[in-house]
C-alpha angles and dihedrals in degrees: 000000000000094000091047091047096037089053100043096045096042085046091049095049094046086049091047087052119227134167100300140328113251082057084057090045087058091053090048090053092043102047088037090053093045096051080042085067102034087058084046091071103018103130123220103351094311094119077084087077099028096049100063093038091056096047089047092049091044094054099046094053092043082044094043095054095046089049086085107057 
């Protein structure tokens, strides 16, 4: 889980453009490691719905605060 979400997040955000991209690299890791976890302790199959609602509340914040450079 944390190379396939580590991959598709850091290739989304380079093709999206941003500031550079080892600042990109450090939202990938985070959010990879953070959807790692959530599908940790996901009970009975329901990591299908909390993985992509953590990535995706892991990247708006991260996209949020960068937003601003």
């Amino acid at each position: 889980m944390f190379a396939a979400s580590f991959f598709s997040v850091f290739g989304i955000l380079l093709l999206r453009g941003g500031p550079v991209w080892y600042l990109l690299m450090g939202i990938a890791l985070i959010t990879a490691l953070v959807t790692t976890l959530v599908e940790l302790y996901a009970k009975e199959g329901n990591d299908t719905v909390y993985c992509p609602l953590a990535a995706t509340m892991v990247m708006l914040l991260f996209l949020q605060m960068i937003s601003d450079l």
